[in-house]
N, CA, C and O of each residue as an XYZ file, in Angstrom:
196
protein
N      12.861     -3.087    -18.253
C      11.605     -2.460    -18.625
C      10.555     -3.520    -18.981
O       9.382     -3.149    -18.976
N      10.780     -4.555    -19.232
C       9.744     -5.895    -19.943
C       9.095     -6.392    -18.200
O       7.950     -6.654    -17.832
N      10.061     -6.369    -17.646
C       9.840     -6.711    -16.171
C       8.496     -6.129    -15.934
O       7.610     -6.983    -15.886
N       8.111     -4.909    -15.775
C       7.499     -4.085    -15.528
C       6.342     -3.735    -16.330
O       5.355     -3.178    -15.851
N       6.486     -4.126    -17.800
C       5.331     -4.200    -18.838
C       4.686     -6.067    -18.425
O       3.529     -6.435    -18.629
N       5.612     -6.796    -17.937
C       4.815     -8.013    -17.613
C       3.839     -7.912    -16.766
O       2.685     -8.321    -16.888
N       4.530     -7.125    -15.539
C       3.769     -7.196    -14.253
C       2.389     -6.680    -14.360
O       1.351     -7.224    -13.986
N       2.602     -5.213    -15.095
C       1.465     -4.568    -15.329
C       0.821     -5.471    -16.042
O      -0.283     -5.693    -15.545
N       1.034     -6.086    -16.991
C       0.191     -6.791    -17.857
C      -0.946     -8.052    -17.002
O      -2.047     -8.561    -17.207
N       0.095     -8.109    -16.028
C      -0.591     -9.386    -15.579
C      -1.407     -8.948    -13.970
O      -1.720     -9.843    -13.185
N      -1.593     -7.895    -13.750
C      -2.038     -7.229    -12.792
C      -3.214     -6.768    -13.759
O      -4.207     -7.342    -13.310
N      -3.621     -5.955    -14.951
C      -4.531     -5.419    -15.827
C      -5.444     -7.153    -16.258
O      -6.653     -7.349    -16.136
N      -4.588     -7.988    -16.665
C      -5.837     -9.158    -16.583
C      -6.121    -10.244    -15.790
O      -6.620    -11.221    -16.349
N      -5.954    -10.276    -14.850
C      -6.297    -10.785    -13.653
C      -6.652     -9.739    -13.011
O      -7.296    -10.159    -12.049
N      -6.610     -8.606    -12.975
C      -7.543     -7.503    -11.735
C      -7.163     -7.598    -10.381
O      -7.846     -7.275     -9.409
N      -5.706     -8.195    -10.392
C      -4.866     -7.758     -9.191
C      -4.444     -6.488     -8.926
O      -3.269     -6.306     -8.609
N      -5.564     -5.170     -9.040
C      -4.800     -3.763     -8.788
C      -4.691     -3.879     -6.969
O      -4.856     -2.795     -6.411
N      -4.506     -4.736     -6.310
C      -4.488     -4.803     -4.618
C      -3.226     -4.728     -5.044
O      -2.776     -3.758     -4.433
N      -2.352     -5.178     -5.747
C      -0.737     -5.560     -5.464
C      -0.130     -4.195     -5.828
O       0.837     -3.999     -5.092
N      -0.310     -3.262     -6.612
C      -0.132     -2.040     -6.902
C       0.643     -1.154     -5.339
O       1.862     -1.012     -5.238
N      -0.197     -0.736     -4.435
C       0.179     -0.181     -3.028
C       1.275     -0.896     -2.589
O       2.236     -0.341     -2.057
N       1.207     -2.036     -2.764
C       1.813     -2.892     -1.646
C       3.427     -2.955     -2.638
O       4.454     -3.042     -1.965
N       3.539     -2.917     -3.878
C       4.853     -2.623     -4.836
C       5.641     -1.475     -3.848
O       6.513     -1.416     -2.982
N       4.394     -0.329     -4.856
C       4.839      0.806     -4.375
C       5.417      1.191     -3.033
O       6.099      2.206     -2.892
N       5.145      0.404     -2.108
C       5.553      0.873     -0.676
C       6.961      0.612     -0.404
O       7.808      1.303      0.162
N       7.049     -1.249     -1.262
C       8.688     -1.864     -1.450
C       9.341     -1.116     -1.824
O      10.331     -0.852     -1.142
N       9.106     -0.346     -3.187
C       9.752      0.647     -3.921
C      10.577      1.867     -3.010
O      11.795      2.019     -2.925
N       9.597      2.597     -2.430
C       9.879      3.534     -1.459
C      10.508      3.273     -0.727
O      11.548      3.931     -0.767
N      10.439      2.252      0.394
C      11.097      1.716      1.574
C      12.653      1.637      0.953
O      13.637      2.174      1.462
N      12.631      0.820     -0.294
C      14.211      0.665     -1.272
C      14.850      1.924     -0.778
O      15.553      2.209      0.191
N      14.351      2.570     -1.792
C      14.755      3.910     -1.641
C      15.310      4.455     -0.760
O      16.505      4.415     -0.468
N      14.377      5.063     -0.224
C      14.607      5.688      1.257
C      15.844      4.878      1.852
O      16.638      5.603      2.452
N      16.243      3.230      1.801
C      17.459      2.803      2.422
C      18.385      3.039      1.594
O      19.549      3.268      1.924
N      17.990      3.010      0.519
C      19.605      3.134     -0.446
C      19.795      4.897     -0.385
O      20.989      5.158     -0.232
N      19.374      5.507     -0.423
C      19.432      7.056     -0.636
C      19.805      7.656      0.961
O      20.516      8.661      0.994
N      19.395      7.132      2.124
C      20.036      7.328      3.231
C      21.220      6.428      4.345
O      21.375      6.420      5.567
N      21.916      5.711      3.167
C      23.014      4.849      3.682
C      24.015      5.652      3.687
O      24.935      4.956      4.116
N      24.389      6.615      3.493
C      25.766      7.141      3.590
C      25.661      8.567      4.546
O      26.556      9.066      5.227
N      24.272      9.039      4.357
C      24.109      9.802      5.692
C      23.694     10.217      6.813
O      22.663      9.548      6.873
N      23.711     10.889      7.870
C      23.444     11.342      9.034
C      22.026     10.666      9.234
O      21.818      9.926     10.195
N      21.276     10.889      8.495
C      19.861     10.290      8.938
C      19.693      8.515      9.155
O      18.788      7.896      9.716
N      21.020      7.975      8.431
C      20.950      6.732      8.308
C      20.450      5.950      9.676
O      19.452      5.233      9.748
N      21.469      6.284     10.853
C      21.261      5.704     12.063
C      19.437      5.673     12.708
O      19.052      4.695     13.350
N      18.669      6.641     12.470
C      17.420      7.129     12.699
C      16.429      6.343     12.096
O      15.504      5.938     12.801
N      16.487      5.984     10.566
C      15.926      5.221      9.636
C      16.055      4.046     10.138
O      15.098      3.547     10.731
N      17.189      3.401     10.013
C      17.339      1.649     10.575
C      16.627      1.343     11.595
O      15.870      0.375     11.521
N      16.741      2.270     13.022
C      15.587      2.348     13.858
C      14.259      1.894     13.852
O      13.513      1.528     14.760
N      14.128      1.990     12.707
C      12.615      2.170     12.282
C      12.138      0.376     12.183
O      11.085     -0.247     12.320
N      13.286      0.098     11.932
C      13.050     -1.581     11.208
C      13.692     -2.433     12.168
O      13.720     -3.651     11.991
């Protein structure tokens, strides 16, 4: 959780909100691979990359 109060911190004073989207997308993409590794859709997803 400090991880994440840093980042923000240091994104709020420097006025890096550009890096915000570009997290969020890593985040998702995570996701989406870890949450569809064990099923049916898996083969379809990898595709993608």
């Amino acid at each position: 959780m400090d991880f994440i109060k840093d980042l923000w911190g240091f994104m709020k004073e420097r006025k890096k909100f550009w890096l915000l989207p570009s997290i969020l997308i890593l985040l998702l993409f995570g996701a989406l691979i870890i949450l569809t590794s064990g099923s049916a859709i898996a083969p379809f997803i990898y595709t993608l990359f």
